[in-house]
ZATI-970835 format. One line per field, with one value per atom (N, C-alpha, C): residue number from 1; residue in three letters; atom name; x, y, z. Coordinates in Angstrom, 3 decimals. Example, Ala and Ser with C-alpha at 12.3 -4.5 7.8 and 13.67 -1.06 7.14 Angstrom:
// ZATI-970835
lumlo = [1  1  1  2  2  2]
marvex = [ALA  ALA  ALA  SER  SER  SER]
vexti = [N  CA  C  N  CA  C]
east = [13.190  12.300  13.200  12.850  13.670  12.900]
north = [-5.690  -4.500  -3.300  -2.250  -1.060  0.030]
up = [7.800  7.800  7.800  7.080  7.140  7.870]
END
This chain:
// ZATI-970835
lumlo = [1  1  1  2  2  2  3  3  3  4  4  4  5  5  5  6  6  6  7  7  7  8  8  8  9  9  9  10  10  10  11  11  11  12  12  12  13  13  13  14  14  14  15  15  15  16  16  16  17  17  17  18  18  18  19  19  19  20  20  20  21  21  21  22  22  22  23  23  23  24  24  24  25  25  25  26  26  26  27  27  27  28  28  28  29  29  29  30  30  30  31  31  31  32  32  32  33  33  33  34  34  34  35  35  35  36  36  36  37  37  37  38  38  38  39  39  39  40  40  40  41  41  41  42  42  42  43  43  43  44  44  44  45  45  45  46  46  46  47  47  47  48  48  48  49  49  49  50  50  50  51  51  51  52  52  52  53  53  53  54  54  54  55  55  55  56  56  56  57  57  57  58  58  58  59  59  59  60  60  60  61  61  61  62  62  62  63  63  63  64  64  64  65  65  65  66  66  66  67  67  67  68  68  68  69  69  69  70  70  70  71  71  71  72  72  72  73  73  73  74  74  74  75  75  75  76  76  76  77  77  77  78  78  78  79  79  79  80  80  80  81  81  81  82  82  82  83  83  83  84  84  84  85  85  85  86  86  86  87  87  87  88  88  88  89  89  89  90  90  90  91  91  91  92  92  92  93  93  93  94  94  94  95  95  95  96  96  96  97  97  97  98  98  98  99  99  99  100  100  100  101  101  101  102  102  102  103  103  103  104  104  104  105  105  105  106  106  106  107  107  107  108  108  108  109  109  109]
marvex = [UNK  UNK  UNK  UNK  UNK  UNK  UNK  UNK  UNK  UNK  UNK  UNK  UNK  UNK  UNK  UNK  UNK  UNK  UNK  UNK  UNK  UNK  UNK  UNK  UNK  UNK  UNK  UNK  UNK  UNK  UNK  UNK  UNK  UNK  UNK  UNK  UNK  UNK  UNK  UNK  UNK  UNK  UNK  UNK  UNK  UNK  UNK  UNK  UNK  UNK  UNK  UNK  UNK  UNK  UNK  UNK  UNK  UNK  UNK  UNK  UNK  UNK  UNK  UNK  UNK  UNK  UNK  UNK  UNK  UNK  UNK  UNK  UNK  UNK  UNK  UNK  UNK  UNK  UNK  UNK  UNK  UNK  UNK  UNK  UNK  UNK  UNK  UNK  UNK  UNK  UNK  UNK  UNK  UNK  UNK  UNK  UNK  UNK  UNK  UNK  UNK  UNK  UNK  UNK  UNK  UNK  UNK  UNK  UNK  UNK  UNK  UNK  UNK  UNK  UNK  UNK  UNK  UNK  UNK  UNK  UNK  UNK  UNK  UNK  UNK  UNK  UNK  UNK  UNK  UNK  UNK  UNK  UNK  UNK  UNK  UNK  UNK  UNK  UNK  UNK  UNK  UNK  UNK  UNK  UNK  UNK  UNK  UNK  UNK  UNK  UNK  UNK  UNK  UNK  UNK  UNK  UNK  UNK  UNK  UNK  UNK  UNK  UNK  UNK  UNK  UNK  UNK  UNK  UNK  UNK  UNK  UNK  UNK  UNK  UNK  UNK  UNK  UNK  UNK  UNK  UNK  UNK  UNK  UNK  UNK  UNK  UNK  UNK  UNK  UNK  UNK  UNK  UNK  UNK  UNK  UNK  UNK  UNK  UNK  UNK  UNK  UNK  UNK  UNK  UNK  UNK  UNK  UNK  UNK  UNK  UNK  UNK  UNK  UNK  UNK  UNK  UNK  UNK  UNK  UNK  UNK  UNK  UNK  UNK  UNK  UNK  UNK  UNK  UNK  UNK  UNK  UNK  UNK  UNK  UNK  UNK  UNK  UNK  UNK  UNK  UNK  UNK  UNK  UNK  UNK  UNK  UNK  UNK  UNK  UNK  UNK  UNK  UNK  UNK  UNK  UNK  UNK  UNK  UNK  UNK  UNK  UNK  UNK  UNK  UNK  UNK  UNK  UNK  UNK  UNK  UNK  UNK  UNK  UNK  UNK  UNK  UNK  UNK  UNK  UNK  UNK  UNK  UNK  UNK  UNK  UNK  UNK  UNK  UNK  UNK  UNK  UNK  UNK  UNK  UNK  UNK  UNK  UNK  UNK  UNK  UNK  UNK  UNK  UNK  UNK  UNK  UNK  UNK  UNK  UNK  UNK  UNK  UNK  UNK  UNK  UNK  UNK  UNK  UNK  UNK  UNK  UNK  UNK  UNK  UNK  UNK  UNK]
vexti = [N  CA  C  N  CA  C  N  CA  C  N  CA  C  N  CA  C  N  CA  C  N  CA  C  N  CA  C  N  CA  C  N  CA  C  N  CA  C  N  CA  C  N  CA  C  N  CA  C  N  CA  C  N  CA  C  N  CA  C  N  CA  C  N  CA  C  N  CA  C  N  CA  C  N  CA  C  N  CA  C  N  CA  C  N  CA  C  N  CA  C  N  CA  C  N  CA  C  N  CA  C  N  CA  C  N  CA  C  N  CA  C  N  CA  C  N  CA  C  N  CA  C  N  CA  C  N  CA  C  N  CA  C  N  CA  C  N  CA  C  N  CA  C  N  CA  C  N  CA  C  N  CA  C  N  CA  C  N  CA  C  N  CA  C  N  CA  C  N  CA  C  N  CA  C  N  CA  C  N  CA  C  N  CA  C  N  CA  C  N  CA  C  N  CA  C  N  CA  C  N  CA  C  N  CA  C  N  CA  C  N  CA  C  N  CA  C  N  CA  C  N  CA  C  N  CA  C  N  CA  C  N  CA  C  N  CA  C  N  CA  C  N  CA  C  N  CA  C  N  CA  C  N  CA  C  N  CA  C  N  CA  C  N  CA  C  N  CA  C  N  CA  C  N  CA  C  N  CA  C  N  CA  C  N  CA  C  N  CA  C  N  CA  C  N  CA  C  N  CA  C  N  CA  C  N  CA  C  N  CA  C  N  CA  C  N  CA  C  N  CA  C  N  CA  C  N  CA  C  N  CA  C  N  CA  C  N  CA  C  N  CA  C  N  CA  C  N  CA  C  N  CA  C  N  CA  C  N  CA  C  N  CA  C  N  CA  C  N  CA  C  N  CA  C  N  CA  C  N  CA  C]
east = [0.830  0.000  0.878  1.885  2.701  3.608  4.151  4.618  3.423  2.115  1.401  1.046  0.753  0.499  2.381  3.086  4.455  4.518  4.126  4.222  2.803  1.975  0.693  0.907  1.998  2.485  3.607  4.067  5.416  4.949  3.499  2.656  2.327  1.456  0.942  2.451  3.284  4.519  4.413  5.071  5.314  4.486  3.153  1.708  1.915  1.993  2.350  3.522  4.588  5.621  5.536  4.748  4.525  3.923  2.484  1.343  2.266  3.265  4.018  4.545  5.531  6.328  4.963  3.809  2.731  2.040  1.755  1.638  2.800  3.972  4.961  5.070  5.251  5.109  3.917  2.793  1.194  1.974  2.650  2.645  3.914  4.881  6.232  5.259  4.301  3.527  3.283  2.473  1.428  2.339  3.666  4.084  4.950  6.001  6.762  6.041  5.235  4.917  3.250  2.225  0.804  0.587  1.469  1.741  2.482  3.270  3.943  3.172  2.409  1.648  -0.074  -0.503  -1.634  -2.706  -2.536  -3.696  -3.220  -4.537  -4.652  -3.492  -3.941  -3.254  -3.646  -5.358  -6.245  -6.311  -6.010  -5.938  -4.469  -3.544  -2.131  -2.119  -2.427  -1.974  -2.617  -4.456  -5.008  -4.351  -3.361  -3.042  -2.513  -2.206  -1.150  -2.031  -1.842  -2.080  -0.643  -1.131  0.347  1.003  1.467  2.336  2.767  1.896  2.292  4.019  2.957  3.796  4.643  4.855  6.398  7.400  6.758  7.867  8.210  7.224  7.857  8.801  8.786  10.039  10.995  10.796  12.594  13.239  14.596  15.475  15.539  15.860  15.667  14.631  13.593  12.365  12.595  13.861  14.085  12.545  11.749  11.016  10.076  9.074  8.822  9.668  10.734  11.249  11.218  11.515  11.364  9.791  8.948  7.464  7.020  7.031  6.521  7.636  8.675  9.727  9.162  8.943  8.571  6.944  6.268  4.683  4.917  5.353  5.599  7.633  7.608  8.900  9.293  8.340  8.623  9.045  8.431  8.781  9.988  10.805  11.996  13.482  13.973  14.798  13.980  12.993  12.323  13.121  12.516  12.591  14.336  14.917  15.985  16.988  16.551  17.537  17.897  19.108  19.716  19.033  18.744  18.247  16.694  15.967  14.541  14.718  15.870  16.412  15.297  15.728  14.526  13.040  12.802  11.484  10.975  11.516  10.683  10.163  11.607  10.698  9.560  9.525  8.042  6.528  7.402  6.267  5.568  6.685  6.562  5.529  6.045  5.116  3.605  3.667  2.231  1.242  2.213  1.407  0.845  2.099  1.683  0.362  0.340  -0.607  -2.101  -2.014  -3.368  -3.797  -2.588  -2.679  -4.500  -4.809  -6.058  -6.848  -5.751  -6.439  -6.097  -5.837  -5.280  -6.800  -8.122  -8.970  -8.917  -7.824  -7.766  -7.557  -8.531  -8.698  -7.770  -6.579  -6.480  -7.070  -6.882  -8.078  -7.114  -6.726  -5.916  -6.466  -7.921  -8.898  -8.871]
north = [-1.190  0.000  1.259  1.265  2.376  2.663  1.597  1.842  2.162  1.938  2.482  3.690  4.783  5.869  6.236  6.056  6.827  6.673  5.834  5.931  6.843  6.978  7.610  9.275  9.370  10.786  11.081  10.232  10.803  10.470  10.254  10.144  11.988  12.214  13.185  14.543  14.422  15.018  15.435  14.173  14.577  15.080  15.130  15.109  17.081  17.068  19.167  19.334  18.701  19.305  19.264  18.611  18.559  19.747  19.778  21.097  22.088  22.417  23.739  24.507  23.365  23.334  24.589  23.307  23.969  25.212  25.375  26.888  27.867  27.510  28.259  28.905  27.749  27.806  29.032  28.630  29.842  30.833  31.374  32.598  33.015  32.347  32.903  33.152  32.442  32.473  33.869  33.922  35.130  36.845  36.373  37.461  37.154  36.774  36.977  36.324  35.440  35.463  35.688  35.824  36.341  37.287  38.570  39.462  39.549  38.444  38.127  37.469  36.088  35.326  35.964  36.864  37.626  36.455  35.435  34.521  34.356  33.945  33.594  32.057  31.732  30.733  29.257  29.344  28.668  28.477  29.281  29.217  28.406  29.087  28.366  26.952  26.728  25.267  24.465  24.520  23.770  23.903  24.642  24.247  23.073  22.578  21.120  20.189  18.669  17.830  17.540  16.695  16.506  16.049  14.798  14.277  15.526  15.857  17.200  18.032  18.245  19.805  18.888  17.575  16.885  16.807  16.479  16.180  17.906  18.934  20.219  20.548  20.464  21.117  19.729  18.669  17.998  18.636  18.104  18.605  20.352  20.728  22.278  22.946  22.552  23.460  23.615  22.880  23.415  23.244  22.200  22.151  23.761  23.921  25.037  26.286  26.487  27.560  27.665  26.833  26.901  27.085  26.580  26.970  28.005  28.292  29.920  30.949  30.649  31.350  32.223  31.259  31.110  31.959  31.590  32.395  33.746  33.450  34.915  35.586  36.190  36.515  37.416  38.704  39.663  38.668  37.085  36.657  35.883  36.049  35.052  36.118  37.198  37.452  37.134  36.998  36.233  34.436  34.335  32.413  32.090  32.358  32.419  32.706  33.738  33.846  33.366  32.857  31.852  31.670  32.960  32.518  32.394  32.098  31.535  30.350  29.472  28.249  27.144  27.200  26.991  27.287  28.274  29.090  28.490  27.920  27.672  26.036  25.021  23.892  23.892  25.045  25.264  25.757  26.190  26.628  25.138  24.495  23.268  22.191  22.453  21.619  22.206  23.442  23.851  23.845  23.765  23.504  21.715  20.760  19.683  19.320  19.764  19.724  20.257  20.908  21.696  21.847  20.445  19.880  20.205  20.002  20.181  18.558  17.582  16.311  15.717  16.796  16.486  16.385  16.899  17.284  18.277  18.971  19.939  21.337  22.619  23.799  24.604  25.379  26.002  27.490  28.256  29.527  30.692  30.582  32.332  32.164  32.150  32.015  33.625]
up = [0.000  0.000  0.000  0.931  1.184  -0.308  -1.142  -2.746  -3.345  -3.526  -4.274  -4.179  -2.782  -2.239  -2.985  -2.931  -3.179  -5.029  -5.620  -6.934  -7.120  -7.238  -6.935  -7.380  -5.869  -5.678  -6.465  -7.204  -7.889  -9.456  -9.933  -11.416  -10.756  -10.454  -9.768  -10.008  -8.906  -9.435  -10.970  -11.539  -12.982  -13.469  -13.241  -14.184  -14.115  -12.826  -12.392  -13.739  -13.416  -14.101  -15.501  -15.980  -17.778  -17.435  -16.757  -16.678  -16.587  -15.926  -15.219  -16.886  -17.444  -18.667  -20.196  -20.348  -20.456  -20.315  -19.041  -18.923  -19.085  -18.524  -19.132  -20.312  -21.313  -22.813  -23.666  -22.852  -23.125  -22.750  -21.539  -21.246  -21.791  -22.677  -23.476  -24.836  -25.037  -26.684  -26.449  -25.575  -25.598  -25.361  -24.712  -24.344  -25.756  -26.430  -27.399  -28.763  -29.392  -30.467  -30.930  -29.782  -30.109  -31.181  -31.237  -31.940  -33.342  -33.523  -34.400  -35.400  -34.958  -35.856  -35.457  -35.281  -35.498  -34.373  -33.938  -33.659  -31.863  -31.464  -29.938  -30.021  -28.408  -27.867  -28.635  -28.706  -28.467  -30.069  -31.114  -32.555  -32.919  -31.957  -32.639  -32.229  -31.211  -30.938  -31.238  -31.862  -32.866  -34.535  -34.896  -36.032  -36.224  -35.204  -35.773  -34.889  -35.196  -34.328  -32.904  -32.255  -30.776  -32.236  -32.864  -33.638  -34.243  -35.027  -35.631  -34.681  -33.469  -32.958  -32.750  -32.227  -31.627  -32.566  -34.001  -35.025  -35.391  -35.333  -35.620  -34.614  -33.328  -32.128  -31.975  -32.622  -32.382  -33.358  -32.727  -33.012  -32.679  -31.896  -31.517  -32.082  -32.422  -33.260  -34.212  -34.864  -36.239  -36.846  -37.253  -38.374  -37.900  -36.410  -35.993  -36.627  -36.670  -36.733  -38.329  -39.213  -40.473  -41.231  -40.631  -41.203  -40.422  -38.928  -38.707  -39.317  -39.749  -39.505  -41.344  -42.466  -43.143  -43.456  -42.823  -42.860  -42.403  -40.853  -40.856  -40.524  -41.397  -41.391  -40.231  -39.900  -39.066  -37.612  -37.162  -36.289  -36.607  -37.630  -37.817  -36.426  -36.530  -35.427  -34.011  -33.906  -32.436  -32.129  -33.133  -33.542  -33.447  -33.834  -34.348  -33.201  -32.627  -31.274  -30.498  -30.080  -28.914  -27.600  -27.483  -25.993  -26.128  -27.027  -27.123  -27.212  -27.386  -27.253  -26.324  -25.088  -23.497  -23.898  -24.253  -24.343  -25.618  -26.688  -27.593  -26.607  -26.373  -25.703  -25.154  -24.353  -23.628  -24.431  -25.346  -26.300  -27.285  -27.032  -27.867  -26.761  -25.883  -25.105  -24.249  -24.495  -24.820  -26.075  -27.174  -28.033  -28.045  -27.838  -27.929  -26.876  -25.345  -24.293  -25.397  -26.014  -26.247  -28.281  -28.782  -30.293  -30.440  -31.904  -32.120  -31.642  -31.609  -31.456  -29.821  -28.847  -27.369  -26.962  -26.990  -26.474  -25.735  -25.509  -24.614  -24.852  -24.394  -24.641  -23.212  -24.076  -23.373  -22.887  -22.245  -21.513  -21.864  -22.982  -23.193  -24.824  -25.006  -26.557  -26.578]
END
């Protein structure tokens, strides 16, 4: 009983820390690229499916950085910059949390 209550709490753990990564990610979108690609939270991260956004952010976001980078250009010195490096992962894993096929709506529509 006492390993099941401790694995329990350490699913639980991780389950926050994907969520944390997630919200992170919404609030780097909204503060550095909302403005760039013209659309909400709740519009960008239904463009792709999860498969979608995972195969766009491996490998450092390259494929991400080459198709927004691409649509919209004015956000290519955003994308592109070293230290959005961290910040795009998170962006990557908010988009994947909230894919058009996750079921899940995030609240910055």
């Amino acid at each position: 009983m006492k390993k099941l209550i401790m694995l329990m709490a350490a699913a639980a753990l991780a389950a926050s820390m994907a969520q944390a990564d997630a919200k992170t990610g919404q609030k780097v979108y909204l503060k550095t690229l909302k403005a760039k690609f013209g659309m909400n939270g709740t519009k960008f991260a239904a463009e792709h499916t999860v498969a979608e956004w995972e195969e766009l952010f491996a490998d450092d976001a390259k494929g991400f950085i080459k198709e927004y980078g691409e649509r919209f250009p004015a956000a290519v010195p955003v994308l592109a910059n070293p230290a959005m490096k961290e910040k795009l992962q998170d962006i990557g894993d908010f988009a994947k949390e909230y894919g058009s096929d996750s079921g899940n709506v995030p609240s910055c529509g």
